[in-house]
C-alpha positions as CSV (number, residue, x, y, z in Angstrom):
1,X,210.6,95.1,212.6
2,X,210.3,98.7,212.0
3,X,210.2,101.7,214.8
4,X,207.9,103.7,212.6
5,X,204.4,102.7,212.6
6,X,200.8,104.1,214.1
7,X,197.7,102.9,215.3
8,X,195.6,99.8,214.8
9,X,192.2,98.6,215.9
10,X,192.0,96.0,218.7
11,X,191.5,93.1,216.2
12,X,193.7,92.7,213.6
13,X,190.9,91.8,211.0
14,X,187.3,91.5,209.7
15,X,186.3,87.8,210.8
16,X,185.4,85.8,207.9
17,X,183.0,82.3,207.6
18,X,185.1,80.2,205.5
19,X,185.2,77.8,202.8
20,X,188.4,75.7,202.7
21,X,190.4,75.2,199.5
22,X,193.8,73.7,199.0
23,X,197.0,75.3,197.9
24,X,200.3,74.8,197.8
25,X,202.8,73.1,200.0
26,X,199.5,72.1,202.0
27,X,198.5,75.7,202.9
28,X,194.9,76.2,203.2
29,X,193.0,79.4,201.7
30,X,189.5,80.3,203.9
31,X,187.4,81.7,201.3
32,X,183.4,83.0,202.0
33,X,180.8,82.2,199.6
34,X,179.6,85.4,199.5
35,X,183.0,87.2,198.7
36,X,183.5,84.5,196.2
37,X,180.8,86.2,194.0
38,X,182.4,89.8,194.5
39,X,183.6,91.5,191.0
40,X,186.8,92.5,190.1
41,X,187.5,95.9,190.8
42,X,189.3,97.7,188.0
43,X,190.9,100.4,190.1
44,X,193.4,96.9,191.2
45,X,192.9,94.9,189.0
46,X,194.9,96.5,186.1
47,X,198.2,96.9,188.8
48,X,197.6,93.8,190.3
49,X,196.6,91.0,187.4
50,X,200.4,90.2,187.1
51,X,200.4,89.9,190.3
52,X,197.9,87.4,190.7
53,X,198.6,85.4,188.3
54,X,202.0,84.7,190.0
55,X,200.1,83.7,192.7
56,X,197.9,81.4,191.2
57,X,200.9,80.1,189.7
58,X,202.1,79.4,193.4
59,X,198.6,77.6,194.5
60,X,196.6,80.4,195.8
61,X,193.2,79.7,194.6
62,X,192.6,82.5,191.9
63,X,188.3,82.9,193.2
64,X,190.2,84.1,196.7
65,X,192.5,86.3,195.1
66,X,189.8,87.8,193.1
67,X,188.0,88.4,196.0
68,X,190.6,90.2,197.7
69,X,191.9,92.2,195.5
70,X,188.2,93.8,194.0
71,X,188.1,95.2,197.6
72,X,187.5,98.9,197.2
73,X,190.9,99.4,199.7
74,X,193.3,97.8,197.7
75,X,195.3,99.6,195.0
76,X,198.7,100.4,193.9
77,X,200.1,102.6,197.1
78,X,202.9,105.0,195.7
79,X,202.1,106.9,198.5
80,X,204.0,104.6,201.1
81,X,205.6,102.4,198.5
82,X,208.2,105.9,197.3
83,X,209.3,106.2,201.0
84,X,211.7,103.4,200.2
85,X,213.1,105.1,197.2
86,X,213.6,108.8,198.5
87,X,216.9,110.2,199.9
88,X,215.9,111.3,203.8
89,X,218.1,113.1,205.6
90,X,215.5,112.8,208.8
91,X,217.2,110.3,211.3
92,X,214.9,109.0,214.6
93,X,215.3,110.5,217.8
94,X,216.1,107.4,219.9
95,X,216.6,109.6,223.3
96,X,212.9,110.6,222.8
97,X,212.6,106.7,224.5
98,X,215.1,107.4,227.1
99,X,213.2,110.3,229.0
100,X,212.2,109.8,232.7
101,X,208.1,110.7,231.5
102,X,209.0,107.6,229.1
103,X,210.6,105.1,231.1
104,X,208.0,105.9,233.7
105,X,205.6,105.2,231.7
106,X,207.0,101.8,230.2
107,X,207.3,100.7,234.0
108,X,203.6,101.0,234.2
109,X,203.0,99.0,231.1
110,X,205.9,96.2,233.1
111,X,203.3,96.5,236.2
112,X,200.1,96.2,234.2
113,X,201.4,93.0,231.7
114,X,203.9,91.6,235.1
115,X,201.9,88.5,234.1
116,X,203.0,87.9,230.6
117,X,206.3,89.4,230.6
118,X,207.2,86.6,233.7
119,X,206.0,83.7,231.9
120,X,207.5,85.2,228.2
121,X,211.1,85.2,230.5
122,X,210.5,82.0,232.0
123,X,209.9,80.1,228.2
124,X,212.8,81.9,226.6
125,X,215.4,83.4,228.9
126,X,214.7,87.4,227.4
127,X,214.6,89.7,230.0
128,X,211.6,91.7,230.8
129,X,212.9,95.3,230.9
130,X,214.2,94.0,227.1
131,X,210.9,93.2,225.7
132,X,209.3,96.0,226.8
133,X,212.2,97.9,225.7
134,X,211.4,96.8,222.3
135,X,207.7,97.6,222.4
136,X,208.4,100.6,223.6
137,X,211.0,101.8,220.8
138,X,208.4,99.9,217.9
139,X,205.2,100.7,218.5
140,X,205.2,103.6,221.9
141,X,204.2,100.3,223.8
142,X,201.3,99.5,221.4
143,X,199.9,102.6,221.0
144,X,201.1,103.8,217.9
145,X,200.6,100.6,215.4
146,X,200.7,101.9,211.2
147,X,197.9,102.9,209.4
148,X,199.1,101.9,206.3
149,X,197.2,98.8,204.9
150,X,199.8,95.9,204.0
151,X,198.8,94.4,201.6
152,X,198.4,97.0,199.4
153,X,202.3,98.4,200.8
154,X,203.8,94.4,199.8
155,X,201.3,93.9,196.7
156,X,202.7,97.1,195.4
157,X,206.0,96.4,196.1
158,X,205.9,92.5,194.7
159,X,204.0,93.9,191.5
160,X,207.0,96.7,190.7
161,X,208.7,93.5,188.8
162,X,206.7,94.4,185.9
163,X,208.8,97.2,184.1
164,X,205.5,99.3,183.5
165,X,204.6,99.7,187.1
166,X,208.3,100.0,188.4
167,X,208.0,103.1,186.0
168,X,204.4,104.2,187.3
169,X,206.4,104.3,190.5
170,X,209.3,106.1,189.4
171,X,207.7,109.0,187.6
172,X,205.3,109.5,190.7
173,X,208.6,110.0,193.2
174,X,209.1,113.9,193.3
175,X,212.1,114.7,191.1
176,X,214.1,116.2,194.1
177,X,213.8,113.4,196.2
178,X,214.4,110.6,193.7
179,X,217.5,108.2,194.0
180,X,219.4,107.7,191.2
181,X,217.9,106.0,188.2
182,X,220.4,103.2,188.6
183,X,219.7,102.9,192.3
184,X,216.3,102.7,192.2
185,X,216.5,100.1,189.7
186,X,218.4,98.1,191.6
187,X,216.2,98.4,194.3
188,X,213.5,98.1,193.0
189,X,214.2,94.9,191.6
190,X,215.6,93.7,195.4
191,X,212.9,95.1,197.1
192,X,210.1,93.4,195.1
193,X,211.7,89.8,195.3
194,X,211.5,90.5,199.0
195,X,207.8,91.9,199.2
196,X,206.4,88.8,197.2
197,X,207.2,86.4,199.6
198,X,206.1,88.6,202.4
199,X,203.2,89.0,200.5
200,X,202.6,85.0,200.1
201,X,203.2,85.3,203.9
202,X,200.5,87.6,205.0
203,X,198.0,85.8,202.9
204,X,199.2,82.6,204.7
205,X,198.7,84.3,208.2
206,X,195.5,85.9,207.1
207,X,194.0,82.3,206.0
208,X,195.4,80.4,209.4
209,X,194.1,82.9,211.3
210,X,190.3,83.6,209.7
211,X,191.1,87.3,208.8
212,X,190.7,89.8,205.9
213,X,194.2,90.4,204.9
214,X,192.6,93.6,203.5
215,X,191.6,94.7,207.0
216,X,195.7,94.5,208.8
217,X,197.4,97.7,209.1
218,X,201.0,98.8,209.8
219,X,204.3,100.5,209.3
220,X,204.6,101.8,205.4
221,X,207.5,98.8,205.2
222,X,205.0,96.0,206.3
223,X,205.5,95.4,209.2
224,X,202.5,94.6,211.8
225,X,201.0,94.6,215.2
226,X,202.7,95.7,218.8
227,X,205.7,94.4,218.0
228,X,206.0,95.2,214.5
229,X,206.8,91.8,212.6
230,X,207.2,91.3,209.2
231,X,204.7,88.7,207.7
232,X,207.2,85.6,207.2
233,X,208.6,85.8,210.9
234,X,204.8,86.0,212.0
235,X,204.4,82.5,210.4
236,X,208.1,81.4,211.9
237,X,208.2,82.9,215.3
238,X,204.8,83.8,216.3
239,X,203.6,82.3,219.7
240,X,200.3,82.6,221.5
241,X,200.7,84.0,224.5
242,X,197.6,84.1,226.0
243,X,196.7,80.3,224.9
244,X,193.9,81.2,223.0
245,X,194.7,79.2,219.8
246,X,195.4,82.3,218.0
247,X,198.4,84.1,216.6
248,X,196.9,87.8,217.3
249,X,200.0,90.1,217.6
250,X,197.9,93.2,218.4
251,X,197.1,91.4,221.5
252,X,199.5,92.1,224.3
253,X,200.3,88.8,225.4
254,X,201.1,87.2,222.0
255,X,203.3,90.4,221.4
256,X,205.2,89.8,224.5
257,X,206.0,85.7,223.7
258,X,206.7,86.4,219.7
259,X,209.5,89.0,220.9
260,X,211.0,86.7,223.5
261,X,210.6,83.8,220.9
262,X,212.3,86.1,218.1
263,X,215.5,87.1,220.3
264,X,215.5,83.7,221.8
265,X,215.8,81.9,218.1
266,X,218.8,84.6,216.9
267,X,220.6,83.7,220.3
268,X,219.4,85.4,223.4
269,X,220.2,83.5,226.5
270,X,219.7,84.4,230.1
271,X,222.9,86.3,231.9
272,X,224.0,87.2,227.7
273,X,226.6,89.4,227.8
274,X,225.9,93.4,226.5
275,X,228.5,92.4,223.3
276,X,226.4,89.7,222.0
277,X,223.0,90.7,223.5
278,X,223.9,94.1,221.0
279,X,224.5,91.5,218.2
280,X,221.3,89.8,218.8
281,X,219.1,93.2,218.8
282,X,220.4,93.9,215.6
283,X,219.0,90.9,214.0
284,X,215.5,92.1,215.2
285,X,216.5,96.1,213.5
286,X,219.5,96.2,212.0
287,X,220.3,100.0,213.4
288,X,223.0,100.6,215.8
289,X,221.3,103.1,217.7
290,X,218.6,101.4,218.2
291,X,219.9,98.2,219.9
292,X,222.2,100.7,222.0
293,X,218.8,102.0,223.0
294,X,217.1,99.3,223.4
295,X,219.9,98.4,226.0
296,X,220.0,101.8,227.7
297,X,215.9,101.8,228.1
298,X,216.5,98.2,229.8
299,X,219.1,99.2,231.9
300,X,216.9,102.6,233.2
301,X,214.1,100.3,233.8
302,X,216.3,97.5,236.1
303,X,218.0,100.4,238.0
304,X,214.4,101.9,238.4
305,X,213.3,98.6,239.9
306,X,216.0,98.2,242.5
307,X,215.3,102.2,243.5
């Protein structure tokens, strides 16, 4: 989860007719016929053949993976994979979400979703004002989603394991905004470890959900959708809200229940106490400001209500 994101198209992906082939641990790759045939693009291909011959290694069928990653989109993303390894002395204006033009605006969305927000509170206890609180802090209540593409933000990351392209990376970081060689080693090494599974995730959620993983957009770290989840707690703690047999969380109503469903897994319970309701916003950002505002916008929102 990840304040920092922009805007995404209605649908989270280019629909695709499928052919089903098995992988590992029983998860299914959809696979067209007609992207089957698609070349290998070079412009990824060099970056990413390490990369996806992990994969294959892991069970992902190597025709889909070819097919993926010869799509003229994906390639090696210093651009938003260096904001992790730059020293930024910009901090995010929480009280920008605090204003009254904000909170009145966040008790619009409350009127306009009353629907889903009731029946998200009634399955998991989470307040309301707190899960709009969230959306409003992560994505300006789904209006500003990422426009970075993930997969090429989490391939680019998982394929920095190979000591060539961790160096690509480094030597493309402006000198003045560079960590130290030893941090960003160190990093670097964490941060990849981290990215591959996500990656393995997002293909997973692609595949379940008929999608071009190409095609999803979102923060620079990888997160997606409204309520900016990271791939992995898409496939654990992702509902359908709207009963459609889809996890789609640039729809509203899925938003709404995976957010209730997330706090409601790390310990939210109705009448929580501030102390641990705190505790459990940080496991969904862990930034101190932003749970404290998170609280505050909830609070503004409930005293609103009783006005």
């Amino acid at each position: 989860m990840n304040p920092r994101s922009a805007a995404h198209a209605s649908a989270p992906g280019r629909r695709l007719s499928f052919y089903v082939a098995p992988v590992m641990a029983g998860i299914f790759l959809l696979v067209t016929a007609a992207v089957l045939a698609a070349p290998v693009a070079a412009r990824a291909g060099d970056d990413f053949a390490g990369l996806k011959k992990r994969l294959e290694k892991d069970g992902y069928d190597p025709k889909l993976l070819d097919s993926v990653y010869s799509q003229p989109e994906i390639h090696f993303d210093v651009k938003s994979v260096s904001l992790f390894f730059i020293h930024s002395e910009a901090r995010l204006n929480y009280d920008q979400f605090t204003t009254p033009q904000r909170i009145q605006t966040a008790r619009q969305y409350m009127q306009q979703h009353i629907q889903e927000l009731t029946a998200a509170q009634k399955a998991y206890g989470v307040d309301k004002e707190v899960i709009t609180a969230i959306i409003l802090v992560e994505t300006k209540l789904g209006t500003y989603l990422g426009a970075s593409r993930i997969i090429n933000t989490l391939s680019t990351m998982a394929a920095i394991s190979d000591p060539a392209l961790r160096e690509k990376l480094w030597r493309a970081i402006p000198e003045s905004r560079r960590l130290s060689r030893q941090d960003f080693l160190k990093k670097a090494k964490r941060k990849s470890k981290w990215a591959y599974t996500e990656l393995k995730a997002l293909l997973t959620h692609a595949s379940r959900e008929g999608i071009d993983p190409a095609a999803i957009r979102g923060s620079y770290a990888g997160a997606m959708g409204i309520a900016q989840f990271m791939p992995s707690n898409v496939l654990s703690l992702a509902q359908d809200g709207n009963n459609d047999g889809r996890i789609d969380l640039f729809n509203h109503a899925d938003a709404i229940m995976s957010v209730a469903s997330y706090l409601s897994h790390y310990g939210w319970r109705p009448g929580i106490d501030r102390k641990t309701a705190y505790r459990v916003l940080l496991r969904y950002n862990y930034s101190k400001p932003y749970a404290n505002t998170v609280l505050k916008i909830a609070e503004l929102l409930k005293n609103a209500e009783k006005s």
